[in-house]
C-alpha positions as CSV (number, residue, x, y, z in Angstrom):
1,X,26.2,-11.6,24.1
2,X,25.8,-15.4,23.5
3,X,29.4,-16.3,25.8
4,X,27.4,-14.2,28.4
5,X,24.2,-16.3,28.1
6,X,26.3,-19.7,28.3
7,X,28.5,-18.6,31.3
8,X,25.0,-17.3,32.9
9,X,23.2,-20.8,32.2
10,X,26.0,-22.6,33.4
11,X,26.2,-20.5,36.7
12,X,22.9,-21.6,37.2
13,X,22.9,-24.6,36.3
14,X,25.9,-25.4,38.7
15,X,23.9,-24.2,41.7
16,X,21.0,-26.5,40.8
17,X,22.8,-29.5,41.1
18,X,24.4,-28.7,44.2
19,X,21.0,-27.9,45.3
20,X,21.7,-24.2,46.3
21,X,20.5,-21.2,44.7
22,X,22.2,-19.4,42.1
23,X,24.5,-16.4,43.9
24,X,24.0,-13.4,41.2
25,X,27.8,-13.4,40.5
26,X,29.4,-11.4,37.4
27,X,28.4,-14.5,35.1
28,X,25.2,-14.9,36.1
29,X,24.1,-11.1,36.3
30,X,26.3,-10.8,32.5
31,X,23.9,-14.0,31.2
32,X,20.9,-12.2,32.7
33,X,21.5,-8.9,31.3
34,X,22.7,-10.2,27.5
35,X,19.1,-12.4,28.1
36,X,16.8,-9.4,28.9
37,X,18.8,-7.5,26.3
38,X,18.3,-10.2,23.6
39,X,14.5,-9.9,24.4
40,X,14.1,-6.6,24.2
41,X,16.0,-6.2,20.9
42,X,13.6,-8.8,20.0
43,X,10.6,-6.8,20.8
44,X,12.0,-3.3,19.2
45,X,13.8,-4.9,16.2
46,X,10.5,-4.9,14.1
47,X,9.0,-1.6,14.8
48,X,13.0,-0.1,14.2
49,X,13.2,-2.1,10.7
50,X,9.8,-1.2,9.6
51,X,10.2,2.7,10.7
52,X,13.4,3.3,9.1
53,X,13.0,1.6,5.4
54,X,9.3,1.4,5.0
55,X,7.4,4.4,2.8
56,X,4.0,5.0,1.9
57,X,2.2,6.2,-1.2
58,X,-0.9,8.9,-0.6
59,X,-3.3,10.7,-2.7
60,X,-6.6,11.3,-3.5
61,X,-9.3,10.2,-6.5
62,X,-11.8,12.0,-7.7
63,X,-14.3,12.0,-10.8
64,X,-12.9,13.5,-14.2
65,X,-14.9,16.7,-14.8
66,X,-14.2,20.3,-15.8
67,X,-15.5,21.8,-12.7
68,X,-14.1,23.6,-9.9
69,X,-14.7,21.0,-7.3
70,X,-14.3,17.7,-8.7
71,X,-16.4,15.1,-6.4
72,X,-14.6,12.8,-4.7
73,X,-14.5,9.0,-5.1
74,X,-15.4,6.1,-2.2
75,X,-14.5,2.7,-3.5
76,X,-11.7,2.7,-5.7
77,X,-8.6,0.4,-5.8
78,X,-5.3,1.4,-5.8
79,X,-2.9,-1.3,-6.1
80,X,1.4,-0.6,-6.4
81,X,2.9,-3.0,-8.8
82,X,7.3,-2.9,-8.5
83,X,8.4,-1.2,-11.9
84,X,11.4,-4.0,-13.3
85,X,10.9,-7.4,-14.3
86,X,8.3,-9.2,-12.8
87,X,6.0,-5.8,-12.1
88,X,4.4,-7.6,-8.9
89,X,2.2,-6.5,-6.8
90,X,3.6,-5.0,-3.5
91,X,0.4,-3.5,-1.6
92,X,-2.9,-1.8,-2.2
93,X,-5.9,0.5,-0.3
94,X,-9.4,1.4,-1.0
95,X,-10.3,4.7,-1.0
96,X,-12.5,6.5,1.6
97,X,-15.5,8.1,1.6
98,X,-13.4,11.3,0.8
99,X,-11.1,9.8,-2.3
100,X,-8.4,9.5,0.0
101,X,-6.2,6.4,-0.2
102,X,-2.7,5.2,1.9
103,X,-0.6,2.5,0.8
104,X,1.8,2.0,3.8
105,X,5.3,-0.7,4.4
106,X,6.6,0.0,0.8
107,X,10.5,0.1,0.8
108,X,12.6,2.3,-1.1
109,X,11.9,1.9,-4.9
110,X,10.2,2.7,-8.3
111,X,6.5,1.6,-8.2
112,X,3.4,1.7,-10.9
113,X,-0.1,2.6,-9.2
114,X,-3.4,1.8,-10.9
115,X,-6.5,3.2,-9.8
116,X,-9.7,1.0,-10.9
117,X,-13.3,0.4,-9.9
118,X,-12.4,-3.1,-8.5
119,X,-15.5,-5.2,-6.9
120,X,-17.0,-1.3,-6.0
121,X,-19.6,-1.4,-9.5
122,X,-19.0,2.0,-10.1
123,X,-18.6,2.5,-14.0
124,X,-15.3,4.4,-14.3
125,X,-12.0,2.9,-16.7
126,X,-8.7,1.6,-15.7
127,X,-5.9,4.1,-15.3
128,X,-2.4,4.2,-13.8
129,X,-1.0,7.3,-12.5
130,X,-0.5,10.2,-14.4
131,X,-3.8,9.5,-16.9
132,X,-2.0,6.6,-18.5
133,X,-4.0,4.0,-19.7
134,X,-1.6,0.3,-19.1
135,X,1.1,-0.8,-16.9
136,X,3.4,-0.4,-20.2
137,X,3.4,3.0,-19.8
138,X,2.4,3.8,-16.6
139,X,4.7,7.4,-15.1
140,X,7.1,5.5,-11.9
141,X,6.3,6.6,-8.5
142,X,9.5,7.2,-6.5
143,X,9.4,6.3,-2.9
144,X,12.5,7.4,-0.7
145,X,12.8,5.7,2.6
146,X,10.3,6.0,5.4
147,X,9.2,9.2,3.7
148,X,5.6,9.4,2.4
149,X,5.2,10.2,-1.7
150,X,2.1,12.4,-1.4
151,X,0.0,13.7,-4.1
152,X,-0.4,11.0,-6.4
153,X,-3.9,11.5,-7.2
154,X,-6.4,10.5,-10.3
155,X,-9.3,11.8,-12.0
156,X,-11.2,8.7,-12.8
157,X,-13.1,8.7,-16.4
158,X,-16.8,7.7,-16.6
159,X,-16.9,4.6,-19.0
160,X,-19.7,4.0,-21.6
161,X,-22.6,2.2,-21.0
162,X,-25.7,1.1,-23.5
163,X,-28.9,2.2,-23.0
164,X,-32.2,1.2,-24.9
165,X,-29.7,-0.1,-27.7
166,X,-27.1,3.3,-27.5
167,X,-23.7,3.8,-26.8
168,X,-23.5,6.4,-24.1
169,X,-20.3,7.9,-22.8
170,X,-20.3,10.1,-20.4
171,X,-17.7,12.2,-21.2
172,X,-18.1,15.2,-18.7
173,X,-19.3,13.5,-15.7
174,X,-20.3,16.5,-13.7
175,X,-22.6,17.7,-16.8
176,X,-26.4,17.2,-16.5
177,X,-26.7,15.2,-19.7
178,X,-24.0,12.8,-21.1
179,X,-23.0,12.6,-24.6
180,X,-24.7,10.2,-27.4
181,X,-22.3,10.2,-29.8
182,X,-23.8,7.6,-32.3
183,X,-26.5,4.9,-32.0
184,X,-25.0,1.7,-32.6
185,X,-28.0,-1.4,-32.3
186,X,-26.5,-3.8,-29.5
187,X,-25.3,-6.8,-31.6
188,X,-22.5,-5.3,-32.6
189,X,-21.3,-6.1,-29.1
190,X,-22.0,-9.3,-28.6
């Protein structure tokens, strides 16, 4: 393709300094086709790398409860971290107002996924996929090509909170009342 560029180039370049205008001969229509050809690979090659090698982690997070519809969570982080040595981050999503999350352009590999409250304010712990509760032992997420790995959800658990000097946990979170297991005065968290 590049010999038919230069042999099209140079058949026009000829006809510009004898001051006549470029005859399409078989050079010039060969540098002219390899030139619109080059351009359009150009234009195609992204969307053709990033359709065939690129996968996608989906689920859905919802609130921890013993009920029969579990309530759905808006707001939550989900970040992929690469499982192996330097356990970087490779992409993350927020989750919709339906708990639903997409994490999309991830190539073929082993990934951790951590679901937390982020910058939302909603009181709920850490986790990683699979109820684990650190990257250590976080369950690997296998994505396979430009497939999508679907149905790597979480049931996010309440975290405690003080009130009036109490530790509360709220241990059941679609319960009425949460669960005082033991009045501790507040100093002993400071």
């Amino acid at each position: 393709m590049l010999v038919a560029l230069q042999r099209g180039a140079a058949s026009l370049s000829r006809a510009a300094l004898l001051g006549r205008p470029a005859l399409p001969g078989r050079a010039a229509l060969l540098g002219r086709a390899a030139l619109l050809g080059f351009f359009v690979l150009l234009i195609l090659a992204p969307g053709a790398l990033a359709a065939g090698g690129a996968g996608k982690i989906t689920g859905t997070v919802t609130a921890a409860c013993k009920c029969e519809n579990p309530k759905p969570l808006a707001g939550i982080e989900v970040t992929v971290y690469e499982v192996g040595g330097t356990e970087s981050q490779v992409g993350s999503a927020t989750t919709n107002e339906h708990g639903e999350y997409a994490i999309d352009g991830l190539p073929g590999g082993s990934y951790h996924v951590e679901f937390s409250p982020g910058k939302s304010g909603l009181n709920y712990l850490i986790q990683y996929y699979n109820d684990k509760l650190s990257l250590a032992t976080a369950e690997p997420v296998k994505v396979v090509g430009a497939k999508a790995t679907e149905g790597i959800d979480a049931e996010m658990q309440r975290g405690g909170e003080l009130q009036s000097g109490s530790v509360v946990l709220h241990l059941l979170p679609c319960s009425a009342s949460p669960m005082k297991p033991s009045v501790l005065p507040e100093s002993r968290f400071a």
